[in-house]
N, C-alpha and C positions, 0 to 999 in steps of 0.2 A: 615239204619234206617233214617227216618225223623220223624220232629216234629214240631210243632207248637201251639201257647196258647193263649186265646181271654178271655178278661174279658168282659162279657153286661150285658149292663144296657136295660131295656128298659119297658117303659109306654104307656098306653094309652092315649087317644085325651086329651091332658091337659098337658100329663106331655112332656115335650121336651126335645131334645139329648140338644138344645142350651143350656136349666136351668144346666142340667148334667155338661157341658163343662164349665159355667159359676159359679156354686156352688163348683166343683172340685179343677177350675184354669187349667185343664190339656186338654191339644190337642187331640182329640180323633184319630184314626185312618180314621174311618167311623163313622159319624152322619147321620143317615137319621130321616126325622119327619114324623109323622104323616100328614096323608091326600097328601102327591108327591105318583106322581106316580111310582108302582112297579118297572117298568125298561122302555123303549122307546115304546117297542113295546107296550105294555099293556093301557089299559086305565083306569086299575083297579087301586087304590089307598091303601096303607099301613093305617093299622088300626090302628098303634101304632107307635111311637117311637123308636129309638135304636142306643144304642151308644155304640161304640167297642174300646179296643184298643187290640192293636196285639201285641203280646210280639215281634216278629220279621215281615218286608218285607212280608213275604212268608212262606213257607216248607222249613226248613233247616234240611240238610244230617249231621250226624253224631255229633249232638247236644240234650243231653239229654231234656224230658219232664221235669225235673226237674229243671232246666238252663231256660230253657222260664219262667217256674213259677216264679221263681226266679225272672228274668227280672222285670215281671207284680206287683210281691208285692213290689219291691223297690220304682216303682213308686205309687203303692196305698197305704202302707200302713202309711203312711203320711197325710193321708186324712182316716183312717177309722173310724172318728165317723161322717161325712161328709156321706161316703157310707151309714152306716149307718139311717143316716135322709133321704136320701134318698130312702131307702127301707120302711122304713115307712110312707114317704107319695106316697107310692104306688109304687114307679118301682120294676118291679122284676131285680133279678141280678143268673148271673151263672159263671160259668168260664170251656169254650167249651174246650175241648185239643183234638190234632188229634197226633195218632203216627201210620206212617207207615214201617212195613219191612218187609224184605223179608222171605215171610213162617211162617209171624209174630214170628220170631226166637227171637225176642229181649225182653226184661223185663225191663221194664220201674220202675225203683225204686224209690219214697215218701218215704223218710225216714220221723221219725215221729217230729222233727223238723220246717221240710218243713210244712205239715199236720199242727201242730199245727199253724202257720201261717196264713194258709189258713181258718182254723175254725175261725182266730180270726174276719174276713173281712165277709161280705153277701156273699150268693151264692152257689149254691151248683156245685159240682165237676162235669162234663160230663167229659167222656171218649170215643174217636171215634177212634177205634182202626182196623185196618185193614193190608193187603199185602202191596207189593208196587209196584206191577205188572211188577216186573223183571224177573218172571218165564220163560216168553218166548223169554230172551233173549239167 
């Protein structure tokens, strides 16, 4: 099983990862702004804003979804009436989670603790659940 947990924020032309970073106090993972271009190649430009942080590096093995969660609200939830004004003057917020394994064998448990935590902060829950393509080993 792997995991990993991403809180974003992110606005349109006006609102910036920088305000997010600097209203917060906290070091984002990924800041990108509005109007840079998508990636090198491209000459298209980001329509919006966004600001991430990671609960870990990467996809970590054998580390519950609820352990990254955990991570991410120690460090937000110190700031959520902050989050908070920020969702009201416009950015939207979610919190993306990915778990992968194999045969998707695993159950990923939110006890209602956790849950209640998370209701307390902006953002609604995604879940990107999928294999981890060790079938063909």
């Amino acid at each position: 099983m792997q995991t990993t947990a991403t809180f974003r924020l992110w606005g349109s032309a006006g609102l910036t990862a920088a305000a997010v970073t600097q209203r917060l106090g906290l070091q984002p993972t990924t800041a990108l702004e509005s109007g840079t271009p998508v990636s090198r190649r491209s000459t298209r430009t980001r329509d919006s804003s966004l600001w991430l942080l990671n609960s870990s590096p990467g996809m970590e093995s054998d580390v519950e979804l609820a352990t990254q969660l955990n991570r991410l609200l120690t460090a937000l939830e110190p700031v959520t009436h902050l989050l908070w004004d920020l969702v009201q003057t416009g950015y939207e917020a979610n919190w993306f989670c990915y778990i992968a394994s194999h045969a998707t064998e695993h159950a990923a448990e939110l006890d209602r603790p956790l849950l209640q935590r998370l209701l307390a902060l902006p953002g609604d829950l995604w879940l990107d659940v999928s294999g981890d393509d060790t079938d063909d080993e």
